[in-house]
N, CA, C and O of each residue as an XYZ file, in Angstrom:
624
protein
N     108.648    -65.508   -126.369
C     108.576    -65.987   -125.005
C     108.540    -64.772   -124.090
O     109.380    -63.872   -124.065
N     107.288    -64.894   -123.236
C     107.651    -63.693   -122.586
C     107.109    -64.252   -120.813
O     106.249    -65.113   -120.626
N     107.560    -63.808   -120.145
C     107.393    -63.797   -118.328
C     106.753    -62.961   -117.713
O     105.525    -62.959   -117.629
N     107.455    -62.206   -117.243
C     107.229    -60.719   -116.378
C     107.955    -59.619   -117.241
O     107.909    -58.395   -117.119
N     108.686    -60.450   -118.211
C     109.344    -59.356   -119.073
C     108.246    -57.902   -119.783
O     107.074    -58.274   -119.833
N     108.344    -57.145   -120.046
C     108.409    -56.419   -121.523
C     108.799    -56.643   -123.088
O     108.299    -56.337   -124.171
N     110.038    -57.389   -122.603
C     110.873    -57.855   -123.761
C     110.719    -58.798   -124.469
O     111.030    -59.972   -124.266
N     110.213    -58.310   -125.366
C     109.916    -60.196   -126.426
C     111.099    -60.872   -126.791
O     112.168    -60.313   -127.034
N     110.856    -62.275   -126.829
C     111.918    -62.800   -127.008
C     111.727    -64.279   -128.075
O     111.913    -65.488   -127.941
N     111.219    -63.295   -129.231
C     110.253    -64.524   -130.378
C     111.095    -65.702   -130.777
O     110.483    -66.472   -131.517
N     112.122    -66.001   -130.543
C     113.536    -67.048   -130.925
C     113.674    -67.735   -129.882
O     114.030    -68.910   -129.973
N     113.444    -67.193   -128.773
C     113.992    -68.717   -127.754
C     113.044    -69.290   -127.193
O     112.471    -68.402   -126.563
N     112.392    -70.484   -126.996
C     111.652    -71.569   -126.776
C     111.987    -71.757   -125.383
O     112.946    -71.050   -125.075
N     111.471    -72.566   -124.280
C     111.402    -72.864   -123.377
C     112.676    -74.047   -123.305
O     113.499    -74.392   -122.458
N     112.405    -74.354   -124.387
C     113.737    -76.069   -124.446
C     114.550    -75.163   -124.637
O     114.984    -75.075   -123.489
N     115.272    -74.176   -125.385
C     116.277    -73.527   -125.356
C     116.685    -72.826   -124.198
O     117.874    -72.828   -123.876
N     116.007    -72.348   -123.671
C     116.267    -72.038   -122.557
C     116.708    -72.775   -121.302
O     117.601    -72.433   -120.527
N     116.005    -73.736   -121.244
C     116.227    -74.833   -120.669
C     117.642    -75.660   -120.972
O     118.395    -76.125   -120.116
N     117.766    -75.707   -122.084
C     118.925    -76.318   -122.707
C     120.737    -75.574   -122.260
O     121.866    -75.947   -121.940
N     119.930    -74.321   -122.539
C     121.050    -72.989   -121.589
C     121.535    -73.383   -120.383
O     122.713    -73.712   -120.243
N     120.579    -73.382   -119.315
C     120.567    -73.354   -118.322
C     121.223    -74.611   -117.740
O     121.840    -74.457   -116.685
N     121.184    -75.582   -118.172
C     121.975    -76.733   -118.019
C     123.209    -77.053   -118.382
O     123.885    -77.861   -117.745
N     123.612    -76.458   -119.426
C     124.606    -76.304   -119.855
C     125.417    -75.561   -119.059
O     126.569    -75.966   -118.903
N     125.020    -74.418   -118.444
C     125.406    -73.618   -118.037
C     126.146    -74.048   -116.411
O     127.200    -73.757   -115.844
N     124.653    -75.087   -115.999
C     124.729    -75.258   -114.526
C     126.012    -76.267   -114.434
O     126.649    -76.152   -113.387
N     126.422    -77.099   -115.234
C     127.408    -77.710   -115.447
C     128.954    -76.934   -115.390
O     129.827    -77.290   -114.599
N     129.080    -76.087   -116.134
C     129.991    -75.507   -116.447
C     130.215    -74.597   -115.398
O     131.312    -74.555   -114.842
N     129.289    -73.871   -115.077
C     129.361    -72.619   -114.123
C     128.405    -72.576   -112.978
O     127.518    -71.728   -113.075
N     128.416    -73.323   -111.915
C     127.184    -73.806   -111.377
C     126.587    -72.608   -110.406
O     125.505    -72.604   -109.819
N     127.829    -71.384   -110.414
C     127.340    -70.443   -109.629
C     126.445    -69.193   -110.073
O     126.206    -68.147   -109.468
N     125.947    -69.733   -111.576
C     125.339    -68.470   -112.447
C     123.789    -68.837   -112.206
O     123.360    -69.963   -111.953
N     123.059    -67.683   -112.335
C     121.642    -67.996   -112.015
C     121.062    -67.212   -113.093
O     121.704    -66.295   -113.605
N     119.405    -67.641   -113.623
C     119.015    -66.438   -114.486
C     117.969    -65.433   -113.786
O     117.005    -65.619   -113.043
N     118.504    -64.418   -114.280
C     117.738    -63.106   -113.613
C     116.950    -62.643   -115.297
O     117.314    -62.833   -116.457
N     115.872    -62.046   -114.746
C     114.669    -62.164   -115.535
C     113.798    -61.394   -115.243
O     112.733    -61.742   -114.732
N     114.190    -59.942   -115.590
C     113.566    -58.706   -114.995
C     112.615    -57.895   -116.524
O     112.739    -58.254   -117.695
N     111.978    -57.095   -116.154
C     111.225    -56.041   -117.110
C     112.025    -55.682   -117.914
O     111.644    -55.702   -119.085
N     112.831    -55.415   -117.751
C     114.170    -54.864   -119.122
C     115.018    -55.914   -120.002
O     115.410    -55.631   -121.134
N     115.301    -57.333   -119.289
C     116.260    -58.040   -119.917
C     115.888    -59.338   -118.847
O     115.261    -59.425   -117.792
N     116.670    -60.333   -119.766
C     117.098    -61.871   -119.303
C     118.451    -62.234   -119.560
O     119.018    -62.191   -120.652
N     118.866    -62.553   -118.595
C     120.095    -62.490   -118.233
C     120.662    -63.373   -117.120
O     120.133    -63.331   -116.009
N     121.901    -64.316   -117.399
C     122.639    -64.869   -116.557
C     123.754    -64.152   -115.530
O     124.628    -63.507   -116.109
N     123.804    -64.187   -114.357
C     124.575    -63.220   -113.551
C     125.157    -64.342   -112.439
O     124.493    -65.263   -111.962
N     126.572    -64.030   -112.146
C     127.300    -64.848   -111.838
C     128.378    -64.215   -111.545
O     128.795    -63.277   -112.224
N     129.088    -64.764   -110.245
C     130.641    -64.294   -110.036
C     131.822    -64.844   -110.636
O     131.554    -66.012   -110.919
N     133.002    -64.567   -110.968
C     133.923    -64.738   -111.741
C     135.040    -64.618   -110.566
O     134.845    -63.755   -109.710
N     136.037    -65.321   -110.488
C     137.331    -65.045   -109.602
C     138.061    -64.995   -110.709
O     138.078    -65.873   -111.571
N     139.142    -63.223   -110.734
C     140.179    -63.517   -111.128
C     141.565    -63.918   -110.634
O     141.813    -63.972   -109.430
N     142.722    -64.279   -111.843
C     143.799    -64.603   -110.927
C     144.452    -64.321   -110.162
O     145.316    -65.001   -109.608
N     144.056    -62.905   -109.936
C     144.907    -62.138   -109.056
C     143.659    -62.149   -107.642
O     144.095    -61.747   -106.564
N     142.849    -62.396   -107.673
C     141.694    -62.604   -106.402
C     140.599    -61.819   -106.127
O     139.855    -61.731   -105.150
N     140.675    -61.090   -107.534
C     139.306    -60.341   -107.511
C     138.308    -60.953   -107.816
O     138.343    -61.774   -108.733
N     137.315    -60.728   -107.200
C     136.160    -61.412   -107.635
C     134.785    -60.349   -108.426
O     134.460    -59.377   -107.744
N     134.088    -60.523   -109.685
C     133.808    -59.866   -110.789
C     132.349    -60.504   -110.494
O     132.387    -61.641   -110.023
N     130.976    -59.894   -110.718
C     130.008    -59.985   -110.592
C     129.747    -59.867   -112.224
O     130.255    -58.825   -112.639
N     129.120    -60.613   -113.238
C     129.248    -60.613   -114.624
C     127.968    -60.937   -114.739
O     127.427    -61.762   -114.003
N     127.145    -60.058   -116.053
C     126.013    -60.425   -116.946
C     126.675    -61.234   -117.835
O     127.849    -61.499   -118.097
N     125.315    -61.627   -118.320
C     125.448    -62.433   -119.797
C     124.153    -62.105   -120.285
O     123.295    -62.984   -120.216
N     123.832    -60.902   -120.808
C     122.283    -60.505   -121.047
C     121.652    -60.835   -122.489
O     121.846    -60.045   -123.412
N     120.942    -61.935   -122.668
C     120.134    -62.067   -123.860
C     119.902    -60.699   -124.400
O     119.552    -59.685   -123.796
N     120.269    -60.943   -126.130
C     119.351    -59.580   -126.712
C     118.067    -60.563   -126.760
O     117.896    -61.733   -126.417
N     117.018    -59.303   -127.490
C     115.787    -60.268   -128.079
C     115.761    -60.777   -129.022
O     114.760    -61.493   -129.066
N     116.422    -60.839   -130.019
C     116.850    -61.983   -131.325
C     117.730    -62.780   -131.191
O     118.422    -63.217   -132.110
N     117.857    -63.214   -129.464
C     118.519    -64.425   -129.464
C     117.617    -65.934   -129.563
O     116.502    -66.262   -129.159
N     118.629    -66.595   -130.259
C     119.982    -66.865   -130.486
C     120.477    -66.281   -131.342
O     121.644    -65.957   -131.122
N     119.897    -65.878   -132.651
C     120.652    -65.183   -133.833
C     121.449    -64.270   -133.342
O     122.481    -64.384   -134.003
N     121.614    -63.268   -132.428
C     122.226    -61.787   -132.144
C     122.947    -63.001   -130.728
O     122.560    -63.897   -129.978
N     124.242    -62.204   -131.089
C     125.363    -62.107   -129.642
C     124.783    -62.019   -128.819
O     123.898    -61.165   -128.869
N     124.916    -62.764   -127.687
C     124.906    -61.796   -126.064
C     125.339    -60.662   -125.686
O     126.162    -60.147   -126.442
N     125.086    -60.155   -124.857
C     126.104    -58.839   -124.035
C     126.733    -59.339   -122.939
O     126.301    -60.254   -122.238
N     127.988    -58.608   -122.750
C     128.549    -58.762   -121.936
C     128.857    -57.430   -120.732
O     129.057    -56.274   -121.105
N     128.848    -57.813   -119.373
C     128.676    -56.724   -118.885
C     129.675    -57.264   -117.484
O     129.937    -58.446   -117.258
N     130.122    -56.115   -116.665
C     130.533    -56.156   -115.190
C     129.675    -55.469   -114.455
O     129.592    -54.266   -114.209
N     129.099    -56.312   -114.162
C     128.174    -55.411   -112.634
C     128.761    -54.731   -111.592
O     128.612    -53.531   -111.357
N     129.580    -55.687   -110.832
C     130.893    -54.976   -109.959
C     132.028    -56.265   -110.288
O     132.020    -57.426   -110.695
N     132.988    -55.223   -109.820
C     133.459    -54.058   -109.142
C     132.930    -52.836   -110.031
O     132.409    -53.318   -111.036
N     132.861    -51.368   -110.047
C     132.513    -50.392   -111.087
C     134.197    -50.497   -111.517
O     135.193    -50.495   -110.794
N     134.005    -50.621   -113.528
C     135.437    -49.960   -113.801
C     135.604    -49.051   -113.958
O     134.723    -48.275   -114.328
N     136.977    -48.676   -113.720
C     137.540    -47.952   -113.961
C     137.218    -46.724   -115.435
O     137.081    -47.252   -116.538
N     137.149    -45.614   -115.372
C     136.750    -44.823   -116.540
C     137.825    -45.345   -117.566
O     138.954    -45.808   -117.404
N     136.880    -45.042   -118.944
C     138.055    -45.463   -120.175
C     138.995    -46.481   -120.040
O     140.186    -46.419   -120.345
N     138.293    -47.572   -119.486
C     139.109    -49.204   -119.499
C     139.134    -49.677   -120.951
O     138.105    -49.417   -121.574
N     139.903    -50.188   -121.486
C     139.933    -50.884   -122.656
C     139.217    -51.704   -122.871
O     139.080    -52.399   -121.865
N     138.495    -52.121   -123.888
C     137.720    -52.795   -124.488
C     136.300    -53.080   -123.858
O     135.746    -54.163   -123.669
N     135.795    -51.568   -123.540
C     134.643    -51.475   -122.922
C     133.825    -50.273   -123.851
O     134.187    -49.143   -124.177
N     132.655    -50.979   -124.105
C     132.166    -49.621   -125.059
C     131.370    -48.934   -124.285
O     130.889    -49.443   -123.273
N     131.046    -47.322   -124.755
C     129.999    -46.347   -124.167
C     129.487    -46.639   -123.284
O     129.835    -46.444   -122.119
N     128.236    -47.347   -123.817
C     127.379    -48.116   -122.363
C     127.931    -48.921   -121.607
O     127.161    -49.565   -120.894
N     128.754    -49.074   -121.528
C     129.466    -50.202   -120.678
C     129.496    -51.714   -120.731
O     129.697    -52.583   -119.882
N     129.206    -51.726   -122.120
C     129.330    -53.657   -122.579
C     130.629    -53.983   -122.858
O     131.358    -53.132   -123.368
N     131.088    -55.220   -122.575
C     132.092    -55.554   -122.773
C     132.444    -55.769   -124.430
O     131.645    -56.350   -125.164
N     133.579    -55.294   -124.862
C     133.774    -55.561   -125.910
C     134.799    -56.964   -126.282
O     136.008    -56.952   -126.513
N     134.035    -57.922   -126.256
C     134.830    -59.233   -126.173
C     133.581    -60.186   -126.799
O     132.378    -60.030   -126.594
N     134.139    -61.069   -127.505
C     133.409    -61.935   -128.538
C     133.490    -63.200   -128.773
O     134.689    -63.440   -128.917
N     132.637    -64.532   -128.942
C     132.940    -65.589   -129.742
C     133.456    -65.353   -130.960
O     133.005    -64.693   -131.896
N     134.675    -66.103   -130.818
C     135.056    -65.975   -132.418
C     135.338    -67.331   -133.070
O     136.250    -68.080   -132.719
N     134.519    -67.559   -133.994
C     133.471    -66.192   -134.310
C     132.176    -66.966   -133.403
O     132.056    -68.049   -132.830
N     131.202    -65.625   -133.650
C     129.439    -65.931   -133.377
C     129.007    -66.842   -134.317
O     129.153    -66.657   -135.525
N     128.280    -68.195   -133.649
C     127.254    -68.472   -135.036
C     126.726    -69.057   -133.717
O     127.050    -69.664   -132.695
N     125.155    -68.182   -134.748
C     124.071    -68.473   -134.099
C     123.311    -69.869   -134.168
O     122.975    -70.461   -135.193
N     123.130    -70.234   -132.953
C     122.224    -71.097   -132.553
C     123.536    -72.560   -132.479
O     123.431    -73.764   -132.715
N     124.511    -71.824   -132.107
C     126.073    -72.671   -131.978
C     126.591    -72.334   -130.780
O     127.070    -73.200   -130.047
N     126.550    -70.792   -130.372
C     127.514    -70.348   -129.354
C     126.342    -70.627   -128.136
O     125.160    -70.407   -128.400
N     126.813    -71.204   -126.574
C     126.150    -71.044   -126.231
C     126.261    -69.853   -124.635
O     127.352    -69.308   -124.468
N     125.329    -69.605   -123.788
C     125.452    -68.396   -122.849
C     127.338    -69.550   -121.712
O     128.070    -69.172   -120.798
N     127.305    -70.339   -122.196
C     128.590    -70.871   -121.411
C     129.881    -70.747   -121.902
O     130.960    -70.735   -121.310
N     129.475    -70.615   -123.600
C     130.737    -69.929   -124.113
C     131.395    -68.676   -123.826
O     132.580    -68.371   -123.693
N     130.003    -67.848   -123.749
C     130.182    -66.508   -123.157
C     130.686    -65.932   -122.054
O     130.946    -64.733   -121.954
N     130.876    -66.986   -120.977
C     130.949    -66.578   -119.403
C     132.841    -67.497   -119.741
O     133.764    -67.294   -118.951
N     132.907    -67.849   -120.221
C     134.465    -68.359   -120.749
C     135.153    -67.309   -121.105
O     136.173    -66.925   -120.533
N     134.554    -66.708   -122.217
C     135.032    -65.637   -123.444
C     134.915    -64.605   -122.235
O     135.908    -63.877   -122.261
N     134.066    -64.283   -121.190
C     134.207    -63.204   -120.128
C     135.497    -63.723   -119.241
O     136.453    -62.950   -119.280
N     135.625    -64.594   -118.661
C     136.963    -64.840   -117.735
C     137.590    -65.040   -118.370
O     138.535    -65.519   -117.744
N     137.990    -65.013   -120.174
C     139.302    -64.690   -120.201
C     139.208    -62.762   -120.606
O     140.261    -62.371   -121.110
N     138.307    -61.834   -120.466
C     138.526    -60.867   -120.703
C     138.717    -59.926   -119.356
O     139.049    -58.740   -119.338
N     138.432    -60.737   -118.296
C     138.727    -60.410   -116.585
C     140.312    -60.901   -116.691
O     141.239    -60.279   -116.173
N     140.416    -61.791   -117.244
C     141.896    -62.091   -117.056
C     143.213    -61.230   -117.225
O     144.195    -60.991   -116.522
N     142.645    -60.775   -118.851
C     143.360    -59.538   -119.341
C     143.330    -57.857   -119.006
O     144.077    -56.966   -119.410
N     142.160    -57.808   -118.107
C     142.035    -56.622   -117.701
C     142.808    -56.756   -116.538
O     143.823    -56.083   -116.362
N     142.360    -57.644   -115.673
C     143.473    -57.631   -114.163
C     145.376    -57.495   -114.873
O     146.157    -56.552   -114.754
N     145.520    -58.472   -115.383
C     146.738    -58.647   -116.157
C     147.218    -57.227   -116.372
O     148.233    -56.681   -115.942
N     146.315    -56.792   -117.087
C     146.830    -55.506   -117.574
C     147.016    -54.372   -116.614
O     147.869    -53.489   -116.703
N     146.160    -54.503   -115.737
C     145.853    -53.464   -114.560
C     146.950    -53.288   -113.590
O     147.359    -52.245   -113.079
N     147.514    -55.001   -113.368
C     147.833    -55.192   -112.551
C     149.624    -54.964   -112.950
O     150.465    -54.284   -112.362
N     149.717    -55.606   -113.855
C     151.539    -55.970   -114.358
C     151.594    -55.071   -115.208
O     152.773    -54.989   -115.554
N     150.938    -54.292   -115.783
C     150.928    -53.339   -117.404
C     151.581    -53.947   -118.941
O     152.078    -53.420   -119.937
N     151.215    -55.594   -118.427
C     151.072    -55.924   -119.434
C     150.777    -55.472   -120.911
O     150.311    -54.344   -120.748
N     150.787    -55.706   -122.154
C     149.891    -55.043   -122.706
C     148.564    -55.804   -123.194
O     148.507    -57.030   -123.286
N     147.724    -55.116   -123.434
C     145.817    -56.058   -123.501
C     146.275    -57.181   -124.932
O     145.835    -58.331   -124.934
N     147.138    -56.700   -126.028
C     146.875    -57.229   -126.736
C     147.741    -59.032   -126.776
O     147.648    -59.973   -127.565
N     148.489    -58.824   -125.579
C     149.892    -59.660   -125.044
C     149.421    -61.042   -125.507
O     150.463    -60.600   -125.993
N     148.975    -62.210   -125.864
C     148.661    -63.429   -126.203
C     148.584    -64.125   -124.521
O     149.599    -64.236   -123.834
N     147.592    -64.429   -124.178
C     146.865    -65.248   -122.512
C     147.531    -66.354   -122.666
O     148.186    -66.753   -121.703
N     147.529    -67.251   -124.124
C     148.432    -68.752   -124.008
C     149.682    -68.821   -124.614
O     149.665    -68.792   -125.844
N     150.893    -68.916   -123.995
C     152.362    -68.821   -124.414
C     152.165    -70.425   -125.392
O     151.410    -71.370   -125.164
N     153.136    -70.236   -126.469
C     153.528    -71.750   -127.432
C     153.869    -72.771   -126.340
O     154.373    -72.424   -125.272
N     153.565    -74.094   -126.656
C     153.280    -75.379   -126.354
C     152.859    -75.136   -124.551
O     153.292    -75.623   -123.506
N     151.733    -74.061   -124.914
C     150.738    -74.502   -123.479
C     149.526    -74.460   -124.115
O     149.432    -73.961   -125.237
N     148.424    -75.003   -123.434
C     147.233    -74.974   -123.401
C     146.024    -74.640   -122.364
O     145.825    -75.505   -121.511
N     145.338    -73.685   -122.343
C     144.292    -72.813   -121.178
C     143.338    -74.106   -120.886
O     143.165    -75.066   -121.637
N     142.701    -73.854   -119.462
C     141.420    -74.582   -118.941
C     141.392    -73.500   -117.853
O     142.256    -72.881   -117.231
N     139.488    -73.529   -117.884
C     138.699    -72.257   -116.969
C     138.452    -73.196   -116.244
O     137.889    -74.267   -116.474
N     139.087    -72.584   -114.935
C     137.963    -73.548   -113.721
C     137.107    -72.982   -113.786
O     137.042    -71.832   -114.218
N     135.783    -73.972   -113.165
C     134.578    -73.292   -112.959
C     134.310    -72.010   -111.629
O     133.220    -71.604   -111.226
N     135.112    -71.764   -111.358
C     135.552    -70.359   -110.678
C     135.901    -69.151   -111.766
O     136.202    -68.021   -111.380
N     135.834    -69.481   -113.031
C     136.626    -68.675   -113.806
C     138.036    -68.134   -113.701
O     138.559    -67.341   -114.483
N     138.420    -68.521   -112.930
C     140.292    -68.600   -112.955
C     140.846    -69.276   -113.857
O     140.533    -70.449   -113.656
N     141.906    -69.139   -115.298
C     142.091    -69.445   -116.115
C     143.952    -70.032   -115.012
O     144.575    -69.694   -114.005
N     144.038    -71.127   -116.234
C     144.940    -72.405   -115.541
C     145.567    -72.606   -116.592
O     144.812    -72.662   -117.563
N     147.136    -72.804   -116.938
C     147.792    -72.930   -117.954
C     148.052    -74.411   -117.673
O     147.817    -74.826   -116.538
N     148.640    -75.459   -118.853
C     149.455    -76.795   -118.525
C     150.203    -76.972   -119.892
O     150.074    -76.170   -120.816
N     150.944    -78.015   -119.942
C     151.448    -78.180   -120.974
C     150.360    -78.727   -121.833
O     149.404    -79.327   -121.344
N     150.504    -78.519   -123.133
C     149.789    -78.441   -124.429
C     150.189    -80.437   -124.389
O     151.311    -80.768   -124.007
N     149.126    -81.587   -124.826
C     149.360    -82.981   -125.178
C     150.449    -83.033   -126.097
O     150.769    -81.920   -126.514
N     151.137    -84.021   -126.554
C     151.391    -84.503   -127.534
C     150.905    -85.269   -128.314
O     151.244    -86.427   -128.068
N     150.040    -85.131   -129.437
C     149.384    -86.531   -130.136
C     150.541    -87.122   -131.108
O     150.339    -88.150   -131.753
């Protein structure tokens, strides 16, 4: 599939894409796809809990769906040598696990606000990164702001 791109993108179909994008608009209605010469990519703001607000990729490789997404912060710029940020500046944060043509770009923007979560957290309280986000008998929900929300865990 290709646009205005450069970038081939021989795996994703128009219905997949499409299929993304809806998914997406549901979940995160403030993400849009950007679709430039270098990459395709969902970009979207994130509020964290502390009130920052995070400008976030979600950049298709070109063997998607098979290959992960990337994850990226556009702004704010971080901080040098932030944790769990590699070289180039992708986020190092993951579906766990990946399976392809399972995970979708909405899982990803989840799996990103909770890794905004832990960086503010950490930044902010000196928490430590590896600290567990959900304490025993609670259970997490992302608003679609990406602000993560604790409650008590059901009883079945």
């Amino acid at each position: 599939m290709t646009r205005e791109s450069k970038v081939a993108y021989p795996l994703l179909t128009r219905k997949h894409l499409a299929v993304e994008q809806a998914v997406l608009r549901r979940a995160y209605p403030q993400f849009r796809l950007v679709w430039t010469a270098e990459r395709l990519a969902f970009r979207g703001p994130l509020r964290s809990n502390y009130g920052s607000v995070f400008i976030v990729d979600v950049r298709l490789p070109p063997r998607y769906p098979e290959q992960e997404p990337h994850l990226w912060v556009v702004s704010p710029e971080l901080p040098p040598r932030t944790q769990h940020v590699y070289v180039d500046g992708r986020i190092c944060a993951h579906a766990d696990p990946f399976v392809a043509y399972q995970t979708t770009v909405a899982t990803m923007v989840s799996v990103m606000a909770g890794w905004i979560y832990r960086f503010e957290r950490h930044r902010t309280e000196r928490i430590p990164w590896e600290t567990p986000i959900v304490p025993p008998g609670r259970a997490l929900s992302i608003h679609p702001d990406g602000t993560l929300h604790l409650r008590r865990r059901r009883r079945r």
